[in-house]
N, C-alpha and C positions, 0 to 999 in steps of 0.2 A: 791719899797722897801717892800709893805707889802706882797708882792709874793716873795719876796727871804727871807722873815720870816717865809713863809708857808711852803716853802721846806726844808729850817732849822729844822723847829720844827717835820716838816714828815719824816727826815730822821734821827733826834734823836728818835721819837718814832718807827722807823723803827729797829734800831742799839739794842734798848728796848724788843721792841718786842722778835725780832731773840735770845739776851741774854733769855730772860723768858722763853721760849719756851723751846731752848735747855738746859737750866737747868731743866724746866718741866720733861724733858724725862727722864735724867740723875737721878735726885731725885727720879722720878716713880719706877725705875730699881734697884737701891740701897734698897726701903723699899721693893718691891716685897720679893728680895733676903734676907733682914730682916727677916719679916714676913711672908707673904705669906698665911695666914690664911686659905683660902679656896681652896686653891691649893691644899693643899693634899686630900681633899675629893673626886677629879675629879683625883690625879694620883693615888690615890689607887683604886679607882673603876676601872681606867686602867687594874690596876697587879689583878684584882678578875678576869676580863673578861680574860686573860693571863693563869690564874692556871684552867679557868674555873668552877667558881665559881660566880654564876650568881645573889649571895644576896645581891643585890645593895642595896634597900630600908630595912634597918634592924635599927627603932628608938632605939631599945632596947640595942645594941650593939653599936651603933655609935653616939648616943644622939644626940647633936645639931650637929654636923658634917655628919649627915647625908645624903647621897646623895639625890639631888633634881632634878637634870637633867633627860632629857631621857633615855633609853638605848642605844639609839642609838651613844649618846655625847662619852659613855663609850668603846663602838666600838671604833669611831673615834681618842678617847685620848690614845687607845694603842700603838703607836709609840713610846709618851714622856713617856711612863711608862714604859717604855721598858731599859731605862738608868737610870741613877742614881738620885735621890731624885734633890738635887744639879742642876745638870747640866739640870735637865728639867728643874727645876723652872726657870732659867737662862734665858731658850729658849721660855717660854712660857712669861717673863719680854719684851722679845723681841718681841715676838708676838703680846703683849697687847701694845709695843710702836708703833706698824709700825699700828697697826689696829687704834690707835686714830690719826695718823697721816694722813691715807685715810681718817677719817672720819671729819676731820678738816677739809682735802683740797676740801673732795667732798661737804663739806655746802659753802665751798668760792666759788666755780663752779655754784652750785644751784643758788648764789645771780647773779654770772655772765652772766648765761643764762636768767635770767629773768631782765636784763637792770638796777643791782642796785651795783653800785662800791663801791668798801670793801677797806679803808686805812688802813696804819698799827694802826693810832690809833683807830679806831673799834677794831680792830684782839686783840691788846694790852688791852682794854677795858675786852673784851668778854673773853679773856685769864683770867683775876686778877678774873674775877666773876666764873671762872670755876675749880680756883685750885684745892679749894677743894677737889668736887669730885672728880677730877684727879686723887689727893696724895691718896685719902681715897682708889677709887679703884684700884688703884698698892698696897697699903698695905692689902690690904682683897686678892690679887692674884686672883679677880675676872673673869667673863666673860664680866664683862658690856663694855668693850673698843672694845671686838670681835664684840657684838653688835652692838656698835654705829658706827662703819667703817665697816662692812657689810650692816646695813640696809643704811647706808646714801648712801655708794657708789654702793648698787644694787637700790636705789631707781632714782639715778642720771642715772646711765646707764641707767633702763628699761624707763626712760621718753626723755633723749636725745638722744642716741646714735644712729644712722643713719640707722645701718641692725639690721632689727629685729630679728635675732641671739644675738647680741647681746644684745638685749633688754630682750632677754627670759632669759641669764646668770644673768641679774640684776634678774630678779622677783626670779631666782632657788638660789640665795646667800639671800632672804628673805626668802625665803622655808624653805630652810637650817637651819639658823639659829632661824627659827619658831621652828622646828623642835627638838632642841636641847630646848630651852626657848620659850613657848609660846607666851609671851606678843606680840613680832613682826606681829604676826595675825592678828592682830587689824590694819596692813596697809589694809586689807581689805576693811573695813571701808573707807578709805581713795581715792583707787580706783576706790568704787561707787559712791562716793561723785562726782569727777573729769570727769563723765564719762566713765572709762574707762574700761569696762565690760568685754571684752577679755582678759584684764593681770588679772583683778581680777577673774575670771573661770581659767585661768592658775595659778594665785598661789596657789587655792585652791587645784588643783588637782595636782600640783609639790607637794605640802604639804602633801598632803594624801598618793602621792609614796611614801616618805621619811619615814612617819609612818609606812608604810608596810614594805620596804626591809628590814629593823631586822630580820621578821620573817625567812629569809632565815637564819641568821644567828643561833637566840636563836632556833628556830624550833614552831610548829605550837603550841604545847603543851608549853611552855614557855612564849612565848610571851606576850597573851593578859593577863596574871598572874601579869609580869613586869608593863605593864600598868596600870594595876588597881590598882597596889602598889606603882605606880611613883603618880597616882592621891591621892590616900590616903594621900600621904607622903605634897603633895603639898598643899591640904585643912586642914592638922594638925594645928590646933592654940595649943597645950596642951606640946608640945614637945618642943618648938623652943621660943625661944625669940622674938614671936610674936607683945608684946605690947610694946619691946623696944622703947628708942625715936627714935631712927636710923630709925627706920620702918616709913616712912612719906605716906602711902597713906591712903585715905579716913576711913575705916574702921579702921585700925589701932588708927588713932590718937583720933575720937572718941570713941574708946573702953577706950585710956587713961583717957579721960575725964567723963565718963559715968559709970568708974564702969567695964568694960568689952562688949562683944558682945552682946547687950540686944534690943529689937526689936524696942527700940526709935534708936538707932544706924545703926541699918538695913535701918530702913524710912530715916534719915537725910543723909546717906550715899547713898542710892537709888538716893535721889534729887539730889543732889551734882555732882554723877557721870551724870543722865540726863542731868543737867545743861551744863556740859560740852560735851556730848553727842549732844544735839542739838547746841551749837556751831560751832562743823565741822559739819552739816549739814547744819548750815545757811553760814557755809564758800563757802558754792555753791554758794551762790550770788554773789561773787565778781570775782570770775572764777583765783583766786591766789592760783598758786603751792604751793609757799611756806607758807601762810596763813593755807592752808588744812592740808599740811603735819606737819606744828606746832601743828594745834590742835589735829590731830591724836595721834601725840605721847604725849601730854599732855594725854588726852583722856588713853592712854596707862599706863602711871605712876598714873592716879586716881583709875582707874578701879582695876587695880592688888589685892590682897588682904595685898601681901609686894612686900611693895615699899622703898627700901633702899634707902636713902642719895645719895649712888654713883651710885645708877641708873642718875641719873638727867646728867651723861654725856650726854646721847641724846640728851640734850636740847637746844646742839650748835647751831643750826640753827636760832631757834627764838630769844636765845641772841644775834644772830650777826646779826640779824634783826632789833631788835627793838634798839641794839645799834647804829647802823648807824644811825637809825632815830631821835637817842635823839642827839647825836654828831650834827647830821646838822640841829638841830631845825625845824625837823618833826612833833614831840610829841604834843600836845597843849589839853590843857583841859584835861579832864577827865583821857583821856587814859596816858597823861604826869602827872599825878599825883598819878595815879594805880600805871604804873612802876618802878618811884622814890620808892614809898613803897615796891613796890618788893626787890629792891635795899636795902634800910636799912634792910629789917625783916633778907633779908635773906644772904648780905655780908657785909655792913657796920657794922651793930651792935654786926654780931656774928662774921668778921675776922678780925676788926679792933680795935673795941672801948670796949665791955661789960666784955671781959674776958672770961677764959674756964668754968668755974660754970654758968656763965649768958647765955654761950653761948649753956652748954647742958638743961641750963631751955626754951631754947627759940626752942629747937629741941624737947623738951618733948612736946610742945604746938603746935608744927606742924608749926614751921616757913619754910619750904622748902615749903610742902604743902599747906599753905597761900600762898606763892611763887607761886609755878606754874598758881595757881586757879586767882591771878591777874595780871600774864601773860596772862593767856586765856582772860579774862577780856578785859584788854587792848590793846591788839590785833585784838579784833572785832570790840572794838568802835574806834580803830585810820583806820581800812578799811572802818565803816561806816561814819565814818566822812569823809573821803577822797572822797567817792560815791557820799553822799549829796553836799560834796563840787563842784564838778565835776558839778556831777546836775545843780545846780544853777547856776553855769559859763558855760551850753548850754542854761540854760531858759534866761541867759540875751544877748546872742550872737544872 
């Protein structure tokens, strides 16, 4: 009887899930097509590369809209700029669903290969905690969805896949997208951690081709001009909505609190990103993919200098992690009481119960940011407790 209640309530939250999902995509696609915010910054950069007009990085001219990508993003976005306003955005709505959809399926895969099964009510769980960002970044017509189904699904391939051809196409889709948005680089990190010293010398040097062939393109005199205007552009706090609350990484949110970027904010921001820095370092001890690759990209979203809200798409992985573990009463002590608090700061209290005024108070204060930093948190002490536990059940065998 209580196993035909199990499957009942599995294949409601099954029927659940599937509904929320494909409504997910549907809703994404509609606000893109809305809004689209930052879309046009990426297809008009298109149409300058087109007339050949290479002033991408111009604060003066294009204020907060300013392009922040590489040159090379602007190469590549000539195609959709090539058609009509419209019909790109359409294509690029399209784009942004199929890339969150790799990137959903390659973190269900991740859990698979490493012997830890995923129900729909995890999937369902880990869905309601990630709308947010979802809806936020389909309406900004961001890159962050391109991201997070490139790095997840080249991070998946270059560690499973069988011939190492294709292991090399995973690290070259992190390249890539390095390439375009830096933060990704910071898999780096991640590879030395794991051992794996050959992919990490190959993404560095896929990553260094990718920064070079422009030059073919812009020419030799052009080029390193654009770079050092795309760096400019990207260390500007004076131009851009810096200190917004939307901006949830380290520095940011202390500038909120402090006044601005003042050298008590540099220090407390230093520690912080450390803290989380020797994290994935000490995640070598436990020899867990998926443990390394959470902190990395935790690691990734503190370190940044902005860190939007709808970055936190990448975060699929360790949510569908630590949610399976709370669902099958995994969690215990410490670490089951960090990620309950992750929980209220950062979906209960702002998509449920406080309201939109309480909820942008609690995004001024760096509730996403609190987020991540007691994920990280709880993450190491639910592996270190699992170690010791272990331990002690060979010392009494």
């Amino acid at each position: 009887m209580r196993k035909l209640n199990i499957e009942r309530s599995e294949n409601i939250f099954e029927y659940l899930f599937y509904l929320l999902f494909y409504a997910l995509i549907i809703v994404c696609i509609i606000r893109t097509m809305k809004v689209g915010t930052d879309y046009r910054v990426f297809y008009f950069a298109g149409k300058r590369i087109i007339s050949g007009d290479y002033d991408l990085y111009n604060i003066i001219r294009d204020g907060i809209l300013t392009y922040k990508y590489s040159p090379f993003f602007a190469v590549l976005f000539v195609p959709l700029s090539t058609i009509s306003y419209k019909l790109s955005l359409f294509f690029w709505a399209i784009i942004n669903s199929a890339f969150f959809i790799l990137g959903w399926l390659s973190c269900e895969n991740f859990l698979k290969k490493n012997n830890i099964n995923i129900s729909n009510t995890h999937r369902l769980l880990t869905l309601l905690f990630m709308i947010e960002v979802v809806t936020l970044n389909a309406q900004q017509a961001n890159i962050n969805a391109v991201v997070f189904g490139m790095v997840m699904f080249g991070l998946y391939t270059t560690l499973y896949a069988k011939k190492t051809l294709i292991q090399n196409i995973g690290l070259f889709l992190i390249a890539l997208i390095s390439s375009i948005k830096l933060t990704p680089m910071a898999l780096v990190l991640f590879f030395l951690v794991i051992k794996e010293y050959r992919k990490c010398f190959l993404l560095i040097m896929m990553f260094t081709a990718l920064m070079i062939i422009p030059v073919f393109f812009f020419g030799l005199s052009k080029y390193p001009d654009l770079i050092k205007r795309w760096i400019l552009v990207l260390s500007d706090t004076g131009h851009f909505p810096f200190y917004k609350y939307t901006n949830q990484s380290t520095i940011a949110q202390l500038s909120r609190w402090f006044g601005g970027n003042t050298l008590t904010v540099k220090f407390i921001s230093s520690c912080i990103n450390t803290f989380v820095l020797l994290c994935v370092l000490y995640s070598s001890r436990f020899k867990n993919v998926i443990l390394s690759v959470s902190l990395t990209i935790i690691f990734m979203l503190c370190v940044s200098p902005v860190s939007w809200k709808e970055y936190q798409i990448i975060l699929c992985l360790p949510l569908m992690f630590m949610n399976i573990k709370l669902i099958n009463r995994e969690l215990k002590g410490f670490p089951f009481y960090l990620y309950l608090a992750r929980i209220l700061i950062v979906n209960i209290l702002v998509q449920a119960i406080i309201g939109e005024k309480l909820g942008l108070m609690a995004n001024y204060h760096g509730n996403y940011l609190w987020g991540i930093l007691l994920l990280c948190t709880s993450m190491i002490l639910y592996f270190n407790d699992s170690l010791n536990t272990e331990g002690k059940g060979l010392k009494r065998s």
